[in-house]
C-alpha positions as a printed NumPy array, in Angstrom:
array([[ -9.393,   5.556,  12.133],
       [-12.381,   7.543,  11.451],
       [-15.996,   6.62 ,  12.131],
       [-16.213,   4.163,   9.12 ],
       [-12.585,   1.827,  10.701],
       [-10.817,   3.533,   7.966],
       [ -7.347,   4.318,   8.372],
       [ -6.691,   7.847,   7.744],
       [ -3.698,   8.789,   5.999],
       [ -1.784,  12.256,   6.128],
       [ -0.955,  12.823,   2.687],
       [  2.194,  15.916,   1.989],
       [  1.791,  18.111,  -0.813],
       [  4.973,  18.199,  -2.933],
       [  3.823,  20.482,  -5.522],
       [  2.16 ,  20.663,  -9.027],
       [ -1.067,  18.433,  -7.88 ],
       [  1.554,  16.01 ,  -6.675],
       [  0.721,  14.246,  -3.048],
       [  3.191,  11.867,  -0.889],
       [  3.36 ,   9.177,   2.037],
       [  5.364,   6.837,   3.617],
       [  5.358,   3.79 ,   1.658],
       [  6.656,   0.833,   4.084],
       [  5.957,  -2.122,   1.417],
       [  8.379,  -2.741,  -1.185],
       [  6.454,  -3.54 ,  -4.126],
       [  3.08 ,  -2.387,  -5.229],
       [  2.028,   1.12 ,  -4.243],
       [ -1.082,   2.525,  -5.837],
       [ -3.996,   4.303,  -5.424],
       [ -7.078,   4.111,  -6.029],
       [ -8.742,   7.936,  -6.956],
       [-12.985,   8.297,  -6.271],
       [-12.959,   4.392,  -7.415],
       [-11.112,   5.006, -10.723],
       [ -9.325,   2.111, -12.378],
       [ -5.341,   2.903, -11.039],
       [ -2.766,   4.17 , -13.152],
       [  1.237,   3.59 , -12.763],
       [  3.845,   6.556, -13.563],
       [  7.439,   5.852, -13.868],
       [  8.946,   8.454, -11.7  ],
       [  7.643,  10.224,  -8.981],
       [  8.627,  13.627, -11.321],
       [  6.569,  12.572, -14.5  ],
       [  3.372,  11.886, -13.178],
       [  0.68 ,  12.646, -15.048],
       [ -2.958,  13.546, -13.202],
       [ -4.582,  10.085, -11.605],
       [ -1.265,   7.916, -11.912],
       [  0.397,   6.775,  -8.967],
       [  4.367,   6.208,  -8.231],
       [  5.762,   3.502,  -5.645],
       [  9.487,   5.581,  -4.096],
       [ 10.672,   1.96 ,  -2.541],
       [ 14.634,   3.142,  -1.24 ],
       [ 13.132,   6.757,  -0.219],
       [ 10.198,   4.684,   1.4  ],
       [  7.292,   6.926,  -0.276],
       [  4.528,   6.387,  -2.28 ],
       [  3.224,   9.273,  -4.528],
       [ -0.083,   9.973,  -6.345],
       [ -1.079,  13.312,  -8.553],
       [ -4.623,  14.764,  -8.108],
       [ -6.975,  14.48 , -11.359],
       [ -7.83 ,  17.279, -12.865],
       [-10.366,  19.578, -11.239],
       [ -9.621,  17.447,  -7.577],
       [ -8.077,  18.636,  -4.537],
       [ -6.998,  16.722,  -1.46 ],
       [-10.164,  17.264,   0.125],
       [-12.711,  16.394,  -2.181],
       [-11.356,  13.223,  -3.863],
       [-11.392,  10.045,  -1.798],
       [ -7.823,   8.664,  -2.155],
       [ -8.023,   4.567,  -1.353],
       [ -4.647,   2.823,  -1.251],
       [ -4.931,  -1.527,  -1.121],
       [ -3.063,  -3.401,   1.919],
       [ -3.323,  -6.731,   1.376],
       [ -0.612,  -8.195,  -0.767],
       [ -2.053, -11.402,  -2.48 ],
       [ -5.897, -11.922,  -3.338],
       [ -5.378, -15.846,  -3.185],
       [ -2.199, -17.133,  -1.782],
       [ -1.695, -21.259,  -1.91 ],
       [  1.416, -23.152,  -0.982],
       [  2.162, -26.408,  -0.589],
       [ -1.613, -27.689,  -1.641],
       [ -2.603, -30.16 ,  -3.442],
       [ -5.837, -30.747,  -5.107],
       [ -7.567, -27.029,  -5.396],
       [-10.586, -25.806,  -7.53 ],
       [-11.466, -21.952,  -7.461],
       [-13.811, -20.8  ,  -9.908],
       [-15.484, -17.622, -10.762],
       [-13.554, -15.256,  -8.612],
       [-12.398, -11.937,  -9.11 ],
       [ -8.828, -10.635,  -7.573],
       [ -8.428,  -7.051,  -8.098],
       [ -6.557,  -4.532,  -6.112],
       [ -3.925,  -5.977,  -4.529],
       [ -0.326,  -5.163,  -3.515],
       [  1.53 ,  -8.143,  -5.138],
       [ -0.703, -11.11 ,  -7.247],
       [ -4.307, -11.36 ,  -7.77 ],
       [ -3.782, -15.075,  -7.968],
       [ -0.128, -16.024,  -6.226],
       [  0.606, -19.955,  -5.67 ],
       [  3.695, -21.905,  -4.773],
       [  6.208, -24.448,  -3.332],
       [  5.24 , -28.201,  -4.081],
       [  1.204, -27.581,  -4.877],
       [ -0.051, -30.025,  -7.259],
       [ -3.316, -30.256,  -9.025],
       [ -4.642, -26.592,  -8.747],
       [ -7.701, -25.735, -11.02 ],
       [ -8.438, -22.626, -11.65 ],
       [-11.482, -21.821, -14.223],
       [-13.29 , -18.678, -14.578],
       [-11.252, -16.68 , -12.76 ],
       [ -9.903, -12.832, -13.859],
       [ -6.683, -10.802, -11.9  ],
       [ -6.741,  -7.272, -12.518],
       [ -5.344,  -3.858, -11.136],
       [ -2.776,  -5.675,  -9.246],
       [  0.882,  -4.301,  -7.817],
       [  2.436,  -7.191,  -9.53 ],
       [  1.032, -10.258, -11.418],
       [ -2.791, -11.34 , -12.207],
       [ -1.536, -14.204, -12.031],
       [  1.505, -16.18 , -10.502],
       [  2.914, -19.15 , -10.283],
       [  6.307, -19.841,  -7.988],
       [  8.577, -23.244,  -6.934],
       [  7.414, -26.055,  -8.477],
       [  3.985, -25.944,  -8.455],
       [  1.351, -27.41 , -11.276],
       [ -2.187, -25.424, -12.281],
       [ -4.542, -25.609, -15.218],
       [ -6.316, -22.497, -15.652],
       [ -9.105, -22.378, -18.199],
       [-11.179, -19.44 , -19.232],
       [ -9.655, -16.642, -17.26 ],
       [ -8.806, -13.127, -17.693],
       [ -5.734, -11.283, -16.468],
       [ -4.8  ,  -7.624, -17.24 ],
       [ -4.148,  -4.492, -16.48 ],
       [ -1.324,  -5.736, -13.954],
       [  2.672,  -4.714, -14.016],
       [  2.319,  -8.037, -15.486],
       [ -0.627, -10.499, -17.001],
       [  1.17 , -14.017, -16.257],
       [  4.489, -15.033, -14.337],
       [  5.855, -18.678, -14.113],
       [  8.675, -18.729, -12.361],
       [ 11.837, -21.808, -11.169],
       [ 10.161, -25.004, -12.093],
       [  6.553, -24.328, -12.128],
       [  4.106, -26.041, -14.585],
       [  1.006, -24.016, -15.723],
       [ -1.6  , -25.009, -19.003],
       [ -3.771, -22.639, -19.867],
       [ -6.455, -22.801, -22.152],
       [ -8.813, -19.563, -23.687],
       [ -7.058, -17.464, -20.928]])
């Protein structure tokens, strides 16, 4: 860690502007390029400048430089913490006015038998995986919410129940 408690990461230079590490997580790898919004490629060999690339079976994550940027004078930020809310098994929740951004997996991420779950105001962006996701059979209402630029917006998944309204 350096002076701030950051972790600092050794990054290998593939080529081309193109930058790798070892990528543990299986879902979710991004970065995060002098506080940029992220951007996903599809392969590690078509990325374009500022898009990041997730390698899960080789166990690497990659990332190419934006134009103009070299390892050393672009701060390169990669999220560790997989859910920004996490609920399971809960009953009777209200969360309002909260912004989950940045995460490996969900922004929002709720399951197993929760009932009841409010959720109003509330906006899941630049996430791994969902903005917002509902798992088992669990019941929300969500109401004037915001969720995008994810891999995905919205996922209900098995028996879950979710109403949304101006979302």
């Amino acid at each position: 860690a350096d002076d701030d408690g950051k972790q600092q990461i050794r990054w290998q230079d593939v080529g081309n502007g193109v930058f790798s590490i070892k990528w543990e997580a299986n879902l979710g790898f991004f970065v995060v390029a002098d506080g940029a919004e992220p951007k996903w490629g599809k392969s590690k060999d078509e990325l374009q400048p500022g898009q990041s690339f997730g390698d899960y079976e080789a166990h690497r994550g990659y990332f190419r430089l934006p134009p103009g940027k070299s390892i050393d004078n672009c701060v390169l930020e990669i999220p560790v913490h997989w859910n920004g809310v996490m609920i399971y098994d809960s009953d009777n929740i209200v969360i309002r006015n909260l912004h989950a951004r940045y995460f490996l997996n969900d922004g929002f991420n709720f399951g197993g038998k929760a009932e009841n779950l409010r959720f109003e105001n509330v906006e899941g962006s630049f996430n791994g995986d969902e903005g917002f996701s509902a798992h088992g059979d669990a019941q929300a209402y969500v109401t004037d919410s915001r969720f995008h630029h994810n891999d995905n917006g919205i996922a209900d998944t098995v028996y879950s129940r979710t109403s949304f309204q101006r979302v």
